[in-house]
Backbone atoms as SQL, in Angstrom:
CREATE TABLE atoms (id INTEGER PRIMARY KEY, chain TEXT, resi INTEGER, resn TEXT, atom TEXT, x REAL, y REAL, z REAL);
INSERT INTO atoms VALUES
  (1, 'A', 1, 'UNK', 'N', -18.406, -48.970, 33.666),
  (2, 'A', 1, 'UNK', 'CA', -18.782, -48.586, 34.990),
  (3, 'A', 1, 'UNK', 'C', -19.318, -47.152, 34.956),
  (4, 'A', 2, 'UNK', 'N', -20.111, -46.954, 35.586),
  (5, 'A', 2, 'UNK', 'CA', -20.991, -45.442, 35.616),
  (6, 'A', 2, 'UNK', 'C', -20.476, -45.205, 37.083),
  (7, 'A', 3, 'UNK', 'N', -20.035, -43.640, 36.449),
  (8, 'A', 3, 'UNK', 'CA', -19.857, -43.293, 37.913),
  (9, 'A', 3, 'UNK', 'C', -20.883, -41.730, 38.240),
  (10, 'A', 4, 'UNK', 'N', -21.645, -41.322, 39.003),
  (11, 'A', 4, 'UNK', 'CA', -22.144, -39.902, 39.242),
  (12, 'A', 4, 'UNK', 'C', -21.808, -39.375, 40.138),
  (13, 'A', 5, 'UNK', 'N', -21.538, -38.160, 39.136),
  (14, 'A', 5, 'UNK', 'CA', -21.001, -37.469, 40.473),
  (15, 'A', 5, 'UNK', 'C', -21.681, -35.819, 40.190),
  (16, 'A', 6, 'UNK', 'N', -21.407, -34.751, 40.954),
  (17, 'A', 6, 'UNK', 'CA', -22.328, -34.082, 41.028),
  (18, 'A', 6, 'UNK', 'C', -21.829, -32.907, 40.032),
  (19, 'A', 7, 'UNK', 'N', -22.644, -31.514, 39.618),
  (20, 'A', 7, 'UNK', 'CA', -22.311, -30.701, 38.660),
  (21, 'A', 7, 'UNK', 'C', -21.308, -30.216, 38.673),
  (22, 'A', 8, 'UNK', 'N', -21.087, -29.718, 39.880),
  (23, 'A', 8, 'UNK', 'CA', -19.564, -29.077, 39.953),
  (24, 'A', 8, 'UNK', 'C', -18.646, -30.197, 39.584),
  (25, 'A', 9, 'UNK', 'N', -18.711, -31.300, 39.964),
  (26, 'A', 9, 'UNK', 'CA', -17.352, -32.501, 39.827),
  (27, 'A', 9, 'UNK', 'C', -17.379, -32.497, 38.833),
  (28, 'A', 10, 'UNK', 'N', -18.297, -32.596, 37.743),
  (29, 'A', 10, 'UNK', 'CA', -18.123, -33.478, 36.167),
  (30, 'A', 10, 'UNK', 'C', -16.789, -32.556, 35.398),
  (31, 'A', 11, 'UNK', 'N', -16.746, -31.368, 35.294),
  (32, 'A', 11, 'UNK', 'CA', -15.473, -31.284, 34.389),
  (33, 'A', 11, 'UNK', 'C', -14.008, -31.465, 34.963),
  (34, 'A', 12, 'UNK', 'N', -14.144, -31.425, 36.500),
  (35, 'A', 12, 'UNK', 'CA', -12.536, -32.096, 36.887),
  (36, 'A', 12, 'UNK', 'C', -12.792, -33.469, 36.886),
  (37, 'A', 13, 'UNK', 'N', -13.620, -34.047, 36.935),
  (38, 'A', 13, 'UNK', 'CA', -13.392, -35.559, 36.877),
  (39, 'A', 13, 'UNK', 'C', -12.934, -36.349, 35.436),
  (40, 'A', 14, 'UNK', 'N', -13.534, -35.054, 34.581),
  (41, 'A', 14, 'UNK', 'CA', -13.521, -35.423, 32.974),
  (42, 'A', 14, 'UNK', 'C', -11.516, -34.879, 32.890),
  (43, 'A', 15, 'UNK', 'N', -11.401, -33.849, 33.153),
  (44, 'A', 15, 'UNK', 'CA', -10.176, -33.978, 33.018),
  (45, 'A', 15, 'UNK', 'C', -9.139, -34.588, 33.767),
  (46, 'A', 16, 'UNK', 'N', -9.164, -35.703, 35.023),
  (47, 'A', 16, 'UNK', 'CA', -8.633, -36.282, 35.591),
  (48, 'A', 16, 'UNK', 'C', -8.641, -37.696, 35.066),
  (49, 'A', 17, 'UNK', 'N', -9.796, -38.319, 34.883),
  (50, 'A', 17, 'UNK', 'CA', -9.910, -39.298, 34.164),
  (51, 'A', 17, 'UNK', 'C', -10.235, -38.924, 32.266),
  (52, 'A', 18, 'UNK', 'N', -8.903, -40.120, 32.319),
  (53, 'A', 18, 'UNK', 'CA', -8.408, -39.931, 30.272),
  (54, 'A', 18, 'UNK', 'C', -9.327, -40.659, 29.703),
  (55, 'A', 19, 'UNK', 'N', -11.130, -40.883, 29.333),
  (56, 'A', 19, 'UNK', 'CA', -11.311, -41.590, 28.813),
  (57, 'A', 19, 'UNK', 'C', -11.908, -40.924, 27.264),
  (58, 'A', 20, 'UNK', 'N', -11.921, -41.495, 26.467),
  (59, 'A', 20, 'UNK', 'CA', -12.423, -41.706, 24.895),
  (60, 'A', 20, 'UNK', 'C', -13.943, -40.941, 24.774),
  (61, 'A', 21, 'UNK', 'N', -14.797, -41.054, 25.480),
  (62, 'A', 21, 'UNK', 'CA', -16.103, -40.723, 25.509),
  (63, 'A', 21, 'UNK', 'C', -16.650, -39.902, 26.980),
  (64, 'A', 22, 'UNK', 'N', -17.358, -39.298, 26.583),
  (65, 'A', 22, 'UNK', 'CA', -18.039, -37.926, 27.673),
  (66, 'A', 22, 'UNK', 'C', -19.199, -37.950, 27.257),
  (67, 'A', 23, 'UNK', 'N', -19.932, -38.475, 28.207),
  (68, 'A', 23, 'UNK', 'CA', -21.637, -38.139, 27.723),
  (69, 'A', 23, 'UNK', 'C', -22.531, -37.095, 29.072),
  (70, 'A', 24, 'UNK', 'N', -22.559, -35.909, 28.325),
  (71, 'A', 24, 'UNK', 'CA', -23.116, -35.077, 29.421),
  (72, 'A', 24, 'UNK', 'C', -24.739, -34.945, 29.005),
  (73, 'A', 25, 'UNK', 'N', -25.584, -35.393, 30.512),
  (74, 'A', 25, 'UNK', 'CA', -27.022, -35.414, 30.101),
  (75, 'A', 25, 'UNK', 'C', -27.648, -34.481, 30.866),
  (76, 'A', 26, 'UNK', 'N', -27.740, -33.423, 30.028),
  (77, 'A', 26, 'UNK', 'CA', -28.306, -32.033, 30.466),
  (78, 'A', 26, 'UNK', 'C', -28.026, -31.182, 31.883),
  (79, 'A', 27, 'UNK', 'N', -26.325, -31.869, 31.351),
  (80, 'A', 27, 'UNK', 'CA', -25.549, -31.014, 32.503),
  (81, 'A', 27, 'UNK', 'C', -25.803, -29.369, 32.929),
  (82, 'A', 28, 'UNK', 'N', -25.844, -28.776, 31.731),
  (83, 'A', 28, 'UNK', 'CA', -25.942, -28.017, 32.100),
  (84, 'A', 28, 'UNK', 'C', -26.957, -26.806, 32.374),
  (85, 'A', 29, 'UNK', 'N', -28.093, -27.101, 32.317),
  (86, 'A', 29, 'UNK', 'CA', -29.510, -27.330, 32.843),
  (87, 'A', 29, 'UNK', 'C', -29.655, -26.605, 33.765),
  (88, 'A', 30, 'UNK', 'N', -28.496, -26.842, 34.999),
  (89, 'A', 30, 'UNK', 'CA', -29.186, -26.126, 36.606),
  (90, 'A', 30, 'UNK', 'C', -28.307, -25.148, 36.580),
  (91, 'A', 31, 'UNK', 'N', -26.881, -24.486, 35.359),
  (92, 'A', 31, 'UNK', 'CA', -25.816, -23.958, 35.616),
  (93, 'A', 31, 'UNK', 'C', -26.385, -22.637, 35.573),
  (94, 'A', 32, 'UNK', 'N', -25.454, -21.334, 36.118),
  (95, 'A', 32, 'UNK', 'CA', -26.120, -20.381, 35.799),
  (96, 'A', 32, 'UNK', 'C', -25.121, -19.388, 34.714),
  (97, 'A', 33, 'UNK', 'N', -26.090, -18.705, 33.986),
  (98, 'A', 33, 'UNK', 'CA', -25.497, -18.466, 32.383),
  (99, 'A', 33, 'UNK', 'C', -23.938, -18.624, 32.420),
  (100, 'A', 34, 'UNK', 'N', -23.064, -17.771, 33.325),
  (101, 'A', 34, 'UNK', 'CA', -21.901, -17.583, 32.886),
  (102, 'A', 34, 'UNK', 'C', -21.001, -18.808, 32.862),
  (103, 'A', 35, 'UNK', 'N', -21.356, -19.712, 33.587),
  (104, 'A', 35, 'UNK', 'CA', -20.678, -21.044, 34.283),
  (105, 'A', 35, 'UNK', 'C', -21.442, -22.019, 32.660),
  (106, 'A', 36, 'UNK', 'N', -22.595, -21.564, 32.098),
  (107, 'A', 36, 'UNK', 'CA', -23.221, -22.404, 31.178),
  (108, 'A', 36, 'UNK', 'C', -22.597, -22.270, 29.902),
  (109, 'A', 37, 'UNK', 'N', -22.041, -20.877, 29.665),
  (110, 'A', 37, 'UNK', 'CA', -21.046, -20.377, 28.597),
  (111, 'A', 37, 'UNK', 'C', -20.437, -20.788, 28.347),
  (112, 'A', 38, 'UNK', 'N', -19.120, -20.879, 30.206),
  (113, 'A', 38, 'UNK', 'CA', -18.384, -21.167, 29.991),
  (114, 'A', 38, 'UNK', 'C', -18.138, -22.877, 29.893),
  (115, 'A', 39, 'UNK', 'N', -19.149, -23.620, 30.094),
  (116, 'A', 39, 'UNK', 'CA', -18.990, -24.807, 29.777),
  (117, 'A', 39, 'UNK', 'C', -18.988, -25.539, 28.099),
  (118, 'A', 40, 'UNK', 'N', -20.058, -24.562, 27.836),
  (119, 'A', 40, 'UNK', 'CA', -19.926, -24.809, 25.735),
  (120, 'A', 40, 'UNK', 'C', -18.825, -24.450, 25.221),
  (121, 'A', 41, 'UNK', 'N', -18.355, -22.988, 25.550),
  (122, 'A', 41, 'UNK', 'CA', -17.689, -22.376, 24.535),
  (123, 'A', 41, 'UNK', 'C', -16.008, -22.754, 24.859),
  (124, 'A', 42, 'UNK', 'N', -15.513, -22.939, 26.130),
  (125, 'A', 42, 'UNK', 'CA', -14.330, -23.489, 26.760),
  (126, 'A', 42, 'UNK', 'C', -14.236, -24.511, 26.691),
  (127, 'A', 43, 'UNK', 'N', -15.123, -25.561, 28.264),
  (128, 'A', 43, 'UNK', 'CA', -14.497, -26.530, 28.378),
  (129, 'A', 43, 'UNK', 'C', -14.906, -27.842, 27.636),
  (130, 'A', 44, 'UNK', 'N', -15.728, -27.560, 26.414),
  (131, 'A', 44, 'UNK', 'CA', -16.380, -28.909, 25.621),
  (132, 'A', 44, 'UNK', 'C', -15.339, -28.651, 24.261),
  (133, 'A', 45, 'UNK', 'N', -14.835, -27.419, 23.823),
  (134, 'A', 45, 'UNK', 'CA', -14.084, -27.145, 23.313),
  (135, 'A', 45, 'UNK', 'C', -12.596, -27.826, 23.450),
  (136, 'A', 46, 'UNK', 'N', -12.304, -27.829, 24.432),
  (137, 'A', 46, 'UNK', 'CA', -11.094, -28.234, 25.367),
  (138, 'A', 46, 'UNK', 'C', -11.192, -29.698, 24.832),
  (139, 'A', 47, 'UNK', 'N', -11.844, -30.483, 25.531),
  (140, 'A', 47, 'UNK', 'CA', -12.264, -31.831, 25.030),
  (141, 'A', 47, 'UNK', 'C', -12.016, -32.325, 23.795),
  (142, 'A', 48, 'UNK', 'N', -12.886, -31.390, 23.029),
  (143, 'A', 48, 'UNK', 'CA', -12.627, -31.889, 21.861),
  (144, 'A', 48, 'UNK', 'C', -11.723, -31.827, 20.595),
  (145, 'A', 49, 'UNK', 'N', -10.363, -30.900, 21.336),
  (146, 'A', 49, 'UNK', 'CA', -9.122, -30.752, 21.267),
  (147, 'A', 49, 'UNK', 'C', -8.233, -31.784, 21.202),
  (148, 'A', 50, 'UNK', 'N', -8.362, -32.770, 22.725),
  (149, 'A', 50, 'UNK', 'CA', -7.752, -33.716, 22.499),
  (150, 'A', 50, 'UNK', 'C', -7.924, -34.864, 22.148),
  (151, 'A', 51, 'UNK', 'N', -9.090, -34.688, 21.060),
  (152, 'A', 51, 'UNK', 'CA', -9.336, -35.981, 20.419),
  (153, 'A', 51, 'UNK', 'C', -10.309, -36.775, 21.020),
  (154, 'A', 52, 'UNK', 'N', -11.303, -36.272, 22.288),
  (155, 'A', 52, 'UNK', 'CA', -12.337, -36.717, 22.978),
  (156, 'A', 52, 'UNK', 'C', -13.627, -36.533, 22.231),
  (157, 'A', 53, 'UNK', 'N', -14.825, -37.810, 22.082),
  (158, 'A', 53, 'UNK', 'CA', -15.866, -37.566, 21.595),
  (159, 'A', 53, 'UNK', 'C', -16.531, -37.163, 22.879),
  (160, 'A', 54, 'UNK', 'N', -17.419, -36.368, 22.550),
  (161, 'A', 54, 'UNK', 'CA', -18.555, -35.943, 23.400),
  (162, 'A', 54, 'UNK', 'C', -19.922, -35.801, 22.974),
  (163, 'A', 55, 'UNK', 'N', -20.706, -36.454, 23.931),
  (164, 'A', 55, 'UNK', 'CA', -21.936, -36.781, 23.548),
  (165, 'A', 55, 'UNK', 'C', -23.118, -35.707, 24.516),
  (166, 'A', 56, 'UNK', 'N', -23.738, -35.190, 24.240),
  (167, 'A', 56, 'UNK', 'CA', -24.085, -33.334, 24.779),
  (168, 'A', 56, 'UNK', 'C', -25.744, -33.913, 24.528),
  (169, 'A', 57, 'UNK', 'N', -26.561, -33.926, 25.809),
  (170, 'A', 57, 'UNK', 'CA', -27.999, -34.211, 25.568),
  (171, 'A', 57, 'UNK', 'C', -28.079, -32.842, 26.087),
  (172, 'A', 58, 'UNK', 'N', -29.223, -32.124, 25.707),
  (173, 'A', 58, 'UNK', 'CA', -29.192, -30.298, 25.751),
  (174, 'A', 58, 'UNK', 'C', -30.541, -30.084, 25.045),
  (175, 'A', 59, 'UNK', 'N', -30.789, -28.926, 25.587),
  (176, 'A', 59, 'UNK', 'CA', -32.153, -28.100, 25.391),
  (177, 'A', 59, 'UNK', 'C', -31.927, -26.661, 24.819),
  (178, 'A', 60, 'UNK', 'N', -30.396, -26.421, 25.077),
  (179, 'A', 60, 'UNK', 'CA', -29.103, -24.938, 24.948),
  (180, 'A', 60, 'UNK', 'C', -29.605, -24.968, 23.312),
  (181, 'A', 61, 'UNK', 'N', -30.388, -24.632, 22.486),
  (182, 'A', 61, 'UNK', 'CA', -30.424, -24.445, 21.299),
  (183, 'A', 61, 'UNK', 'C', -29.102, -23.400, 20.744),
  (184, 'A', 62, 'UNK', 'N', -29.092, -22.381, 21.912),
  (185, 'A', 62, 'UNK', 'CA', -27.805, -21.383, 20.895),
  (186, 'A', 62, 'UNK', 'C', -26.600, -21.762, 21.388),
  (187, 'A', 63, 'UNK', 'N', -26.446, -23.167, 21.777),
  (188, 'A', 63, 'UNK', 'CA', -25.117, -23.601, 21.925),
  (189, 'A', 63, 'UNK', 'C', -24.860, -24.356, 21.070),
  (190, 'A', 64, 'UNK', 'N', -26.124, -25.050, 20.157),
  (191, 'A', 64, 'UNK', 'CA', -25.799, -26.014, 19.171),
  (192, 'A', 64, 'UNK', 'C', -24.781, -25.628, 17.872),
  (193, 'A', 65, 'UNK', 'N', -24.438, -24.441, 17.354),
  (194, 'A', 65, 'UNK', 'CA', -23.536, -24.058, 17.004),
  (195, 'A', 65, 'UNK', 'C', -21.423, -25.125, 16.877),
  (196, 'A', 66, 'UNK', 'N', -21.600, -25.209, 18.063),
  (197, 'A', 66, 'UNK', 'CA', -20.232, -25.775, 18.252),
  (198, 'A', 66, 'UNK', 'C', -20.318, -27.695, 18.303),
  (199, 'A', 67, 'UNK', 'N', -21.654, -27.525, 18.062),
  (200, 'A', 67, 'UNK', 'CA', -21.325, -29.257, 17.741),
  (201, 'A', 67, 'UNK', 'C', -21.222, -29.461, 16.463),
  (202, 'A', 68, 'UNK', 'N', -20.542, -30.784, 16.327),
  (203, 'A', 68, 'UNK', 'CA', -20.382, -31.407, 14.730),
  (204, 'A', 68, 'UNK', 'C', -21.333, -31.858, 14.624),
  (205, 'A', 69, 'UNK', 'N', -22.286, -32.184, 15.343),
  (206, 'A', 69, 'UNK', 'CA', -23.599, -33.185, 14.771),
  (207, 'A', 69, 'UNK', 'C', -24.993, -32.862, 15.372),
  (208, 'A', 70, 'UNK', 'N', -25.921, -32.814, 14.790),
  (209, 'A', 70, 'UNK', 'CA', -26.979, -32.346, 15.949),
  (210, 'A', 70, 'UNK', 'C', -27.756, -33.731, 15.893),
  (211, 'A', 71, 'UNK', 'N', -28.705, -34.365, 16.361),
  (212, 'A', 71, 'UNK', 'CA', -30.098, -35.169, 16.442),
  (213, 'A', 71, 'UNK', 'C', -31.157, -34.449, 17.244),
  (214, 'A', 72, 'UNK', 'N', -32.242, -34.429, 16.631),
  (215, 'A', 72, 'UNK', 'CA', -33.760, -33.377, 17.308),
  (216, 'A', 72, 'UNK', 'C', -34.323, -34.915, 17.100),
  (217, 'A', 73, 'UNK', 'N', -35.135, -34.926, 18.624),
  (218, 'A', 73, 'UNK', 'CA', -35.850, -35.794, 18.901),
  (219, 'A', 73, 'UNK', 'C', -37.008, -35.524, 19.814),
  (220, 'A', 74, 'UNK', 'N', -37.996, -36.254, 19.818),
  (221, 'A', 74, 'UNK', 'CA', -39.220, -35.648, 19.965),
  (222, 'A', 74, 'UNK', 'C', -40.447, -37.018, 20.451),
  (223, 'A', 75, 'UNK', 'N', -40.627, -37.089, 21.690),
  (224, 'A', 75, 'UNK', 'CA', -41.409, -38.101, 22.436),
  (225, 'A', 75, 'UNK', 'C', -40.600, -39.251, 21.892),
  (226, 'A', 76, 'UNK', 'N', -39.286, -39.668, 21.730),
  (227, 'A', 76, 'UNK', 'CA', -38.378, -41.050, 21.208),
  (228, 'A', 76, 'UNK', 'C', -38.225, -40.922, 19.973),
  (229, 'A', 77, 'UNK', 'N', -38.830, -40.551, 19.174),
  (230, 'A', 77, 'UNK', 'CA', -38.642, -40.410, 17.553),
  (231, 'A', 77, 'UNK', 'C', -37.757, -39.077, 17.208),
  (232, 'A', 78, 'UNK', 'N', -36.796, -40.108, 16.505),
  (233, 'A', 78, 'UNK', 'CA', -35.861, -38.882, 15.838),
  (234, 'A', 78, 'UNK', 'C', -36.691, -38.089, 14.638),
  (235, 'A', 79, 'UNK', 'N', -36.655, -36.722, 14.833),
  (236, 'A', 79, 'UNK', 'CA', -37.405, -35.983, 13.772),
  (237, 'A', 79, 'UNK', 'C', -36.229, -35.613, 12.900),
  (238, 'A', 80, 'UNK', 'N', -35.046, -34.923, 13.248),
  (239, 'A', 80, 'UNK', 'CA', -34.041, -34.501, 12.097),
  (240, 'A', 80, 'UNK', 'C', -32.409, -35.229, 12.970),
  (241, 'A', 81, 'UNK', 'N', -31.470, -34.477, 11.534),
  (242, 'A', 81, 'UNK', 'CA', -30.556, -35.038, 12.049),
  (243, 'A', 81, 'UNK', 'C', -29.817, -34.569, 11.007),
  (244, 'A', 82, 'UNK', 'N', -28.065, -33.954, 11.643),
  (245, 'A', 82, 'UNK', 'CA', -27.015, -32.950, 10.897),
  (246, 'A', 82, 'UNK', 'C', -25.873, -32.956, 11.175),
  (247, 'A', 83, 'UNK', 'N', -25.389, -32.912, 10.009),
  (248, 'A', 83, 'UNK', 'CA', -23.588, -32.755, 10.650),
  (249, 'A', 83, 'UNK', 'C', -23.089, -31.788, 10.323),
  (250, 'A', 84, 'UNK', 'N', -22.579, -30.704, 10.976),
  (251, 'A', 84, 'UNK', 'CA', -22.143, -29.488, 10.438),
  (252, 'A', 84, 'UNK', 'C', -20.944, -29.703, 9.419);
């Protein structure tokens, strides 16, 4: 079931509901820097603490740092692809 809900909701909803997978699609896009920080460096962190995968579609190049995996893709075609 897909549920949307709006920018501000997505990280209390993520921590209210316990599920296995988090797919954020360029959540954080409209945030403004400090709230965008604090969403990489805290609360995706947080997540992936308790054993939550998270799936991060992003344009944040200097956030890519804290993922385990990157994919660069480009008009549908995957061009690269990494696992830290």
């Amino acid at each position: 079931m897909w549920i949307k809900v709006s920018y501000v909701e997505a990280p209390a909803v993520c921590t209210t509901e316990d599920k296995d997978l988090y797919l954020f699609d360029k959540w954080a896009a409209d945030q403004d820097p400090a709230f965008k920080a604090f969403f990489y460096r805290t609360i995706l962190p947080e997540f992936k603490s308790r054993g939550k995968c998270i799936v991060v579609i992003s344009h944040d190049e200097h956030y890519f740092d804290i993922a385990d995996g990157t994919l660069v893709m480009h008009e549908g075609q995957l061009l690269e692809h990494g696992i830290s």
